[in-house]
N, C-alpha and C positions, 0 to 999 in steps of 0.2 A: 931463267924464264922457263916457267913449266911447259911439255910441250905433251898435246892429246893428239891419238890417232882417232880419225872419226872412219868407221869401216859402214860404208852403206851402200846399195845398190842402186843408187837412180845418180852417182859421182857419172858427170856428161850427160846425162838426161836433159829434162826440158825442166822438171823440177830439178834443178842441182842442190847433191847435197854443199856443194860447194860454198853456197850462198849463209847457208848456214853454222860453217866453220867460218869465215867471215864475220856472220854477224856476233859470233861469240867473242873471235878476238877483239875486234872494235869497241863491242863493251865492256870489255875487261882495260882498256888502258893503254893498250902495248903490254899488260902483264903476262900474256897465254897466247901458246900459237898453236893451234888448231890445222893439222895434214890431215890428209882425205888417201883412203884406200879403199877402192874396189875390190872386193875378196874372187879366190880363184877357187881351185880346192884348199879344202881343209889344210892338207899340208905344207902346201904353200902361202896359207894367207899365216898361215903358225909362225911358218920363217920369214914371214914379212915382217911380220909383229918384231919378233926377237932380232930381226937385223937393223930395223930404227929404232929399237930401244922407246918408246914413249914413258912418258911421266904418267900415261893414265890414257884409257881406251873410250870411245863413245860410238857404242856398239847400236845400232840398227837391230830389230829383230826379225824383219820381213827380209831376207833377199832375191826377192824371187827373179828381179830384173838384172842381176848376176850371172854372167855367164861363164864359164872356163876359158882355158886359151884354145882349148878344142871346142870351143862354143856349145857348151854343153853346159845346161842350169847346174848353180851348185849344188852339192846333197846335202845342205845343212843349213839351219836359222840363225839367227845373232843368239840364241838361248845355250845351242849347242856349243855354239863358236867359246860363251864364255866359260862353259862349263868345261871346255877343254884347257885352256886359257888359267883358268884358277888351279885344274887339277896338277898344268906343268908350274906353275909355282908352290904348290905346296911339298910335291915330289920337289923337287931343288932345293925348299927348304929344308924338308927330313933328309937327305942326301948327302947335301951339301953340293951337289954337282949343279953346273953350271948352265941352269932353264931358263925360267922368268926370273925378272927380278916380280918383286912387288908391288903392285900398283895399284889404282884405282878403276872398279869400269862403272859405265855410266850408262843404262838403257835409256834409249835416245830415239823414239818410238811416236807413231802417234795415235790418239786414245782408241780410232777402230782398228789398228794394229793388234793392239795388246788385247783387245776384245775380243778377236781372232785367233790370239796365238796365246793367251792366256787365257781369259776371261777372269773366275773367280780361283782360279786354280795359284796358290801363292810358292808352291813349291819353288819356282825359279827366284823367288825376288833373293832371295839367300847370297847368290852370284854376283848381285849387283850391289853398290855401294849407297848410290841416286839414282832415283828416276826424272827423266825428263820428259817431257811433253815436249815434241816435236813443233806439234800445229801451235805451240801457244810462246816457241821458243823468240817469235821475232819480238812480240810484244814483251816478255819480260826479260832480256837475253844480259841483262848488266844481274840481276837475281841469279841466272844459272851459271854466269862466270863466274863470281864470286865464289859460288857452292866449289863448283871444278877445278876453281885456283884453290880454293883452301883443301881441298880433296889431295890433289897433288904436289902440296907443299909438306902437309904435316901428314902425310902415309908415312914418311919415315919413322916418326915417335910412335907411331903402333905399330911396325915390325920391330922395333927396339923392344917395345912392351913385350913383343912375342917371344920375342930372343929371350929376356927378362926372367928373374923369380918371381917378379910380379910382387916384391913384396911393397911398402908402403912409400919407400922411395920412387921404385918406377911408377908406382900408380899415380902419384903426387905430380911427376914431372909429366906425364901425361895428361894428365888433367887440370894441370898448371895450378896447382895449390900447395897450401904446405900440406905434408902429413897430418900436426895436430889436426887440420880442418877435415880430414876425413873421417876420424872420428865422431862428429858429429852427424854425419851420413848417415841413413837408415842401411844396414850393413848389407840388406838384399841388393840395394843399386848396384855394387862395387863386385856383386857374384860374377856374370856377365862380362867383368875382365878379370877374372882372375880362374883363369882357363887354361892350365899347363900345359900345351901341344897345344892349343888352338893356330890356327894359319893366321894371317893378321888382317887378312880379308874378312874372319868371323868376327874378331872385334873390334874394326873397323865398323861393320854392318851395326853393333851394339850402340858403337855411339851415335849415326846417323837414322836408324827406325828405334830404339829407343828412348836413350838419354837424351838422345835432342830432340825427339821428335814429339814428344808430349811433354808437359808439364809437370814437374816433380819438385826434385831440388833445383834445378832450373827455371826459369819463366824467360820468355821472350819479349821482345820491345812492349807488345800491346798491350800484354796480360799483367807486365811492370807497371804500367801506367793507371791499370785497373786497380791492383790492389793497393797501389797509391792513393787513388781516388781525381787522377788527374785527367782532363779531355786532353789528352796531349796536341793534338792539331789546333785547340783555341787555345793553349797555353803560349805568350809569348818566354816562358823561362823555363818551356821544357829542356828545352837542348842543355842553361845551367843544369840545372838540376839532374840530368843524365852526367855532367861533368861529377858532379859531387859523387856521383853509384860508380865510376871508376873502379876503385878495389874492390865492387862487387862485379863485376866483367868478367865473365869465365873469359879464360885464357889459354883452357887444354886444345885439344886437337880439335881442329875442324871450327874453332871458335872466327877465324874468320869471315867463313861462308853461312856460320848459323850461330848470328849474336844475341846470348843468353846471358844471364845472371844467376847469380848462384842467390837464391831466400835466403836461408840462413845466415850469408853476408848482408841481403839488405836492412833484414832483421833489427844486426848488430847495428849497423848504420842509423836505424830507425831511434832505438833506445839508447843509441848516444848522443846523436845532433836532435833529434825529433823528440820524443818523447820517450820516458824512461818508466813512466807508470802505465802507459796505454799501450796496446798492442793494434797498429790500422787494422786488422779482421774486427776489431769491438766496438770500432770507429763508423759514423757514415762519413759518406765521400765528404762532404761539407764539411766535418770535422777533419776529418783529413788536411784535407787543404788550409782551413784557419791553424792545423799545428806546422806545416808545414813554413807558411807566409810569416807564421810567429818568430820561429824559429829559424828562417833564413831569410828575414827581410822580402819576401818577394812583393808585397803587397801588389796584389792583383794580379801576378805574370802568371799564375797558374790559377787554371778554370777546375774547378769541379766537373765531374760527370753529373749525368740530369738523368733521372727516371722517367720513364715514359710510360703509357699502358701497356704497351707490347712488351716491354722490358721492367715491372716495377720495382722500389724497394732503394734504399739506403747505403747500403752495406755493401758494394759489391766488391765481389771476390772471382766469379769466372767468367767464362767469353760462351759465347752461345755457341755450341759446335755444331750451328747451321747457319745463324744470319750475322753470329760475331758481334753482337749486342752485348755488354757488359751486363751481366745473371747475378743478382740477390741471392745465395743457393736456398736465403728460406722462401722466396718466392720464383724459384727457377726449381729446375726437375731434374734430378739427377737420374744419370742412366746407368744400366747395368753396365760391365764393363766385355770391352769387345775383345772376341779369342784373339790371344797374344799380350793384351794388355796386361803390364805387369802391376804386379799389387801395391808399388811403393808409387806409379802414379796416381796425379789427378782424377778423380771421376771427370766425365763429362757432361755437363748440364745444358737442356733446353731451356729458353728464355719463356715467358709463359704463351708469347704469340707461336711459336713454333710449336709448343707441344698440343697447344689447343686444334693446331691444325693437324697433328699427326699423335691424337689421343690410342690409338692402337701400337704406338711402335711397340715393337717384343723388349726392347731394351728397357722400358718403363718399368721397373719392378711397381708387386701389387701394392705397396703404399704410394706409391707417387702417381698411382692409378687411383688410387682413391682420392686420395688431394687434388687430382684433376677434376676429376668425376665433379668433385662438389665444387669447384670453380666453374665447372662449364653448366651443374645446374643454376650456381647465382646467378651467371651471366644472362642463362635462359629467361631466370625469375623476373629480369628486369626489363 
C-alpha cells in the first residue's frame, strides 16, 4: 500500500490539513495512506522525509503558519522544499550514494496560493509531477487518489526507464505496448523519453503535462466517445462497447490514474469489427453509430451525438476547450497552439458559441478570424 507524506502548515490548525489526508485515503479504498508532517527547518523536514521513507510527497506551497522547534517561521516555501528534495535524488542517482529514493510530489495548493507564489510564472511546475487543487480536493478526492495511487505505484517503471538504454524494449515496457506498435508512433512523441541521464522525475513530468495530458496518440474517455460518434451518458451499451476497446487501453505508466487509449489501436479495431472501407473522421456521428449497431448488434444501446447551434455540424472530431461541447473542426475554430505545446499534439478548437463570444482571442489565427468575421456578419444579417 502506497504511503504519501502530506507536508503542510495548518497540520493542528483549525483548518487541519489532516482532514484532508483522510479524505484522500477514504477515496482511494483503503488503497493509500496519507501521514501528515509539519515542516521545521529545512534540514530537519529533509531528514524527516528520508527517515519515513514515503512512496510520494504532497507538498503545500504556503508555509507560513510553520513554525521551528525555536518557534521561529520557517525560511522556505513547499517550492523550495521540492526543489531541494528533487536535487537530493538525482545526486544519489549520479552517485550512487544513498539520498532519496525516487518518488513522486504532488503540489497540493490552493488556487489564491499559487496566484501568490506563482502566478504565471511556470518555472517551478518542472518539480512537480501533479497539481492538485486544495479548495476543490473534497469534492473530487476519489479523481486525485486515483491520479496519487497510480503516481506511486508505476514511479518504479520510470526510474527503470531512467536506469535503461532506453532503447525499444524499455520504451515498450513503459508504455505497455509491443515495440512493433511504436513504430507507428509519430517518432517526436517518443523524443521526451529518450533522454540519457535525464532523473526520472523529468520523464515522469513528460508523461503526466504531455503524453497525457493533451490529445495525440492518446484520447481520453470523452474525446473516445466523440470520435465514435457516441453520447455516451444516453448510450445504454456504452460500458459494452468500452469492453470491446480493451486492447486499445493504454497500459503504460500512470495508466491507472489517467485512462487513455491509444487511436492507432482504435483505428485498427474500427476497420476490423466496424468498417473496413470508411474511416469514422469521414463519417457523421449518425453514420457512425448505424455502423457501429450493424456491426455489433446494439440496436439502439448507443445514442448518437446531436448538433446544436452553439455547437453545429456532423462530423465531430474535438471537444471545445471551454464548454467541452463536441466541435465539427469545419464548423469549430481551431486555435494557435499554446507555448509548450508540442507539435505531434492535437490543435485545440472553440465551438462556434464560444469563439463568437470571444472573436478577439490572440490564439485565433487570421483565417479562422476571418471565417468568424463572416459568421458573426450572417448572424448580424439576420
Amino acid at each position: 500500500m502506497p504511503t504519501y507524506l502530506l507536508i503542510d502548515d495548518d497540520i493542528g490548525a483549525a483548518e487541519d490539513a489532516t482532514l484532508y489526508a483522510e479524505a484522500l485515503q477514504k477515496a482511494s479504498d483503503g488503497t493509500l495512506t496519507v501521514d501528515t508532517l509539519k515542516p521545521d527547518t529545512l534540514p530537519k523536514t529533509l531528514e524527516a522525509i528520508a527517515q519515513r521513507k514515503p512512496d510520494g510527497l504532497l507538498l503545500d506551497v504556503a508555509l507560513t503558519n510553520a513554525l521551528t522547534d525555536q518557534k521561529e517561521q520557517v525560511g522556505f516555501d513547499g517550492i523550495a522544499l521540492a526543489q531541494q528534495v528533487r536535487t537530493l535524488q538525482t545526486r544519489g542517482r549520479a552517485t550512487g550514494a544513498a539520498a532519496l529514493s525516487e518518488f513522486p510530489i504532488i503540489r497540493f495548493s490552493k488556487k489564491d496560493v499559487i496566484r501568490e507564489y506563482v502566478n504565471e510564472d511556470p518555472t517551478s511546475d518542472d518539480l512537480f509531477d501533479e497539481m492538485i487543487d486544495k479548495g476543490e480536493l473534497l469534492d473530487s478526492a476519489a479523481h486525485a487518489a486515483s491520479r496519487a495511487l497510480s503516481l506511486a505505484e508505476d514511479y518504479p517503471r520510470v526510474v527503470a526507464l531512467a536506469k535503461s538504454e532506453m532503447d525499444e524494449s524499455a520504451l515498450s515496457e513503459v508504455l505497455g505496448c509491443n515495440p512493433d506498435f511504436l513504430l507507428r508512433l509519430d517518432p517526436r512523441t517518443l523524443l521526451g523519453l529518450r533522454r540519457q541521464g535525464a532523473p526520472a522525475h523529468a520523464l515522469a513530468r513528460y508523461f503526466t503535462a504531455k503524453l497525457l495530458a493533451r490529445p495525440g496518440p492518446l484520447v481520453d474517455h470523452d474525446l473516445l466517445a466523440v470520435r465514435l460518434g457516441v453520447d455516451s451518458e444516453k448510450s445504454e451499451a456504452w460500458p459494452k462497447l468500452m469492453e470491446m476497446l480493451a486492447p486499445a487501453r493504454y497500459g503504460g505508466a500512470f495508466g491507472g490514474g489517467y485512462p487513455r487509449w491509444w487511436w492507432p489501436a482504435v483505428i485498427d479495431w474500427w476497420q476490423e469489427k466496424i468498417d473496413s472501407e470508411h474511416l469514422p473522421n469521414r463519417l457523421a456521428a449518425t453514420e457512425r453509430i448505424d455502423a457501429l449497431s450493424a456491426a455489433l448488434g446494439f440496436a439502439g444501446g448507443v445514442v448518437p451525438l446531436a448538433q446544436d447551434e452553439d455547437s453545429p455540424g456532423e462530423r465531430f472530431w474535438h471537444i471545445c476547450y471551454r464548454s467541452g461541447r463536441p466541435v465539427d473542426p469545419a464548423q469549430g475554430f481551431a486555435l494557435l497552439p499554446m507555448y509548450g505545446q508540442e507539435s505531434w499534439q492535437d490543435a485545440d478548437y472553440l465551438c462556434l458559441e464560444e469563439a463568437m463570444r470571444d472573436p478577439r482571442n490572440p490564439r485565433l489565427g487570421p483565417p479562422e478570424r476571418s471565417r468568424l468575421a463572416a459568421r458573426l456578419s450572417a448572424k448580424t444579417a439576420r
